[in-house]
N, C-alpha and C positions, 0 to 999 in steps of 0.2 A: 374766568377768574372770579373768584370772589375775595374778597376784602371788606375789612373794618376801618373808617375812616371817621376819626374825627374833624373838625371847622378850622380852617385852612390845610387840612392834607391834602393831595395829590392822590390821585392813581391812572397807571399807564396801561394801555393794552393796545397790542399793535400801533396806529399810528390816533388813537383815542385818549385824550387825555381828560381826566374829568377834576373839577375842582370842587372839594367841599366848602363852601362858604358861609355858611353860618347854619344852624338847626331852632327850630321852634316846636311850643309844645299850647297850644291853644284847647279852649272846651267849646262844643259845639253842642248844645242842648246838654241830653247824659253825655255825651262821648269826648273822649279824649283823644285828638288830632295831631298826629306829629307832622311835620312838615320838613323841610330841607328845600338851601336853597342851592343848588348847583352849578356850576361852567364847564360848559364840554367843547372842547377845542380837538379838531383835526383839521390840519393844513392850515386854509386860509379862513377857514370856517368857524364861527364862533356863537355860541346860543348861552343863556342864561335861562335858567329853569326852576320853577317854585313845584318839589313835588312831594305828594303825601305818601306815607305809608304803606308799602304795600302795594305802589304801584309801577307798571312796567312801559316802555315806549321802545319804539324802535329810532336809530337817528343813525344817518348813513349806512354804513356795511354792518352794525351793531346793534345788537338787545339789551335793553339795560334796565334791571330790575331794583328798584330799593326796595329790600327784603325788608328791613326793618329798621328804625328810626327810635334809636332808645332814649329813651326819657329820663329826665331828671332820677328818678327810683329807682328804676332798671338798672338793673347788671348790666355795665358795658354802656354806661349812661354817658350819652354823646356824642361815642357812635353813629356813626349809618352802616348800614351793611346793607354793601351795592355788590351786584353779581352782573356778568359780562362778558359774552358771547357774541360771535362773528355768526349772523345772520347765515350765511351759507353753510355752516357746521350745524345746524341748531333743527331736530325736529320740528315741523311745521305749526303743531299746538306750542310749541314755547319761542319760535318767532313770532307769532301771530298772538301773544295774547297781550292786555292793556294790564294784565294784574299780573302780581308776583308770584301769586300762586300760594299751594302751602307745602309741606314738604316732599311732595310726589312731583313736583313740578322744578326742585335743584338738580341743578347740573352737576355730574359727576367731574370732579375735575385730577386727569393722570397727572402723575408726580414721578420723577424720579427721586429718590432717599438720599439725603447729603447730611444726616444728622440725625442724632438717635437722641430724645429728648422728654426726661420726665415728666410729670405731673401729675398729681392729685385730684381727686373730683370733689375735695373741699366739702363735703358733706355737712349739714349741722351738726349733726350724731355723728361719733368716732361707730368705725364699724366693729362689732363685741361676735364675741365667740358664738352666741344667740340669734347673730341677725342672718338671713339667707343673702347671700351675692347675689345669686343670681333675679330676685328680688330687685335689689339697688339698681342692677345693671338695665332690667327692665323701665323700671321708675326714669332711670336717666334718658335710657329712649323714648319712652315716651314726652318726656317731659322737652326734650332735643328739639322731638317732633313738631311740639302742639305749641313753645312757648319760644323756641328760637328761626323753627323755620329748616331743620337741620335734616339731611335723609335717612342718617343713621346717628351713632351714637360719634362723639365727636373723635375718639382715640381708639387706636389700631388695636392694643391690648389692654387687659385690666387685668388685675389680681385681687385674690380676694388674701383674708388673712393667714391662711395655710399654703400662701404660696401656688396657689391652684391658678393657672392659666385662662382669661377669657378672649376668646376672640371678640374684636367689636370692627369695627370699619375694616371694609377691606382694605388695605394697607396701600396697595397700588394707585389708590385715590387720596388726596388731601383730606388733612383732618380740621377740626373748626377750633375757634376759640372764641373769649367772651372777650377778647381785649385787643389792642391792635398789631399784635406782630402776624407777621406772614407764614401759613404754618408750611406752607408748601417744601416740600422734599427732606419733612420732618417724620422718624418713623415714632408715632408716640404711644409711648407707654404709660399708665396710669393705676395709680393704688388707690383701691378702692375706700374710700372714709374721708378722716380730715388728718392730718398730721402735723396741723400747729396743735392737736388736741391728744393726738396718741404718737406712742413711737413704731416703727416698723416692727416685725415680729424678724428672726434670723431667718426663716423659711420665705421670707419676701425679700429680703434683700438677697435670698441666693433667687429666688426666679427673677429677680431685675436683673441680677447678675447675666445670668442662663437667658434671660433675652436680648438684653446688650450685644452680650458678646456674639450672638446667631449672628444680629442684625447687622455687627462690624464684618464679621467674616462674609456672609451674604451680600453682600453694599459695597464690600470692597474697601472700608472705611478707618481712617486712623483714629484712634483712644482719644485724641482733641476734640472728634465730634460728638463727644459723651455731653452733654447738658440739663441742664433742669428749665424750666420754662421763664422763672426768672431770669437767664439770662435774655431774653430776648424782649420781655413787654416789662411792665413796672407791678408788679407781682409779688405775693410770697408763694406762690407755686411751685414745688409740691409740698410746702409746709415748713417748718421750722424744722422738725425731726427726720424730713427726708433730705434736706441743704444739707443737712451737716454731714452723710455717707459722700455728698457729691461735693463740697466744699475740702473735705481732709484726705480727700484722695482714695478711701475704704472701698468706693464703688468702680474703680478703675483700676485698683488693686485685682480685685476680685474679676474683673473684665480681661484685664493681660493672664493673670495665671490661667485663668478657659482657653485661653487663645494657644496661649503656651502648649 
């Protein structure tokens, strides 16, 4: 499991409970040191834990990595993102290590699909008929990579602006986020740019369409599990101009008649 947890959240796994309790951001010489303080509770068992950034312990049946510990500036400032594995499932380099590692060291984690769920990758730049996708798409795995901690790129598909199709995370795996909801058994989709800044082109709103509707027939899944990512964290994801197809009904429209 991995999760985003703000100071007093909660997270459960198996019979492991853990408590965020407060985060710090201290300087030690040049560097900049986040901290967290945590409570891990199983059974009768109870520990209090001061840990920094970046680093992993084992405690009981459990591996428990704080991935990363965001700072006041950071995106996702506040956060901790803790990752958390049963010692007996877990390759022996990643029970056995004291660090978190960097991204060759996350755990893939299976999902079954209960929700088909937009989002934007909020870009600075609106993406123009001049810039290369597959460009962006790179930039954001890298950038996944090196600056979140991430294995791959965080959403199953993207689009660019001609409605061209990208694969990015294998979809049978949970996808990430910079904020606290739980993306697990979410298939997400993602338009490439910003969309508080542009409006969709009609050639992207027919492949949201066209992947929507795969995703409900494949999943199994009723038109209620259509969403945008603001429904779930505190958010204007996927934009001002992508809310309004999934707010007046236009993208569920366009989802039943496919199905039809």
């Amino acid at each position: 499991m991995r999760r985003n947890r703000a100071a007093g959240d909660t997270l459960s796994f198996g019979d492991l409970v853990v408590v965020v309790q407060s985060t710090a951001e201290a300087r030690i010489g040049a560097r900049t040191v986040n901290t967290a303080l945590i409570e891990l509770n199983s059974g009768t068992r109870r520990e209090q834990r001061k840990v920094r950034e970046g680093e992993a312990f084992n405690w009981g049946a459990y591996h428990v990595a704080i991935v990363a510990i965001y700072g006041p500036k950071e995106l996702g400032a506040g956060l901790v993102a803790l990752e958390i594995g049963q010692l007996a499932s877990l390759p022996s380099h990643v029970a056995d290590a004291v660090s978190a590692g960097a991204a060759d060291m996350r755990l893939r984690i299976p999902h079954r699909i209960t929700h088909v769920t937009l989002h934007h990758t909020g870009d600075t730049q609106i993406l123009s008929t001049t810039d290369d996708p597959v460009m962006r798409l790179r930039n954001l795995q890298a950038w996944g990579a090196r600056d979140r901690n991430w294995w791959d790129v965080p959403y199953h598909f993207l689009l660019g602006l001609d409605g061209l199709v990208f694969e990015g995370r294998d979809w049978r795996f949970t996808g990430e986020t910079n904020t606290a909801y739980d993306p697990t058994g979410h298939f997400l989709i993602s338009v490439i740019g910003n969309y508080d800044l542009q409006e969709p082109s009609p050639k992207q709103l027919d492949a949201i369409a066209d992947l929507m509707a795969w995703a409900l027939k494949r999943f199994n899944l009723p038109l209620d599990r259509i969403g945008g990512h603001y429904h779930y964290a505190k958010t204007g994801c996927p934009g001002r101009y992508l809310r309004r197809p999934l707010e007046d009904g236009t993208l569920k429209r366009m989802v039943a008649a496919r199905l039809r």
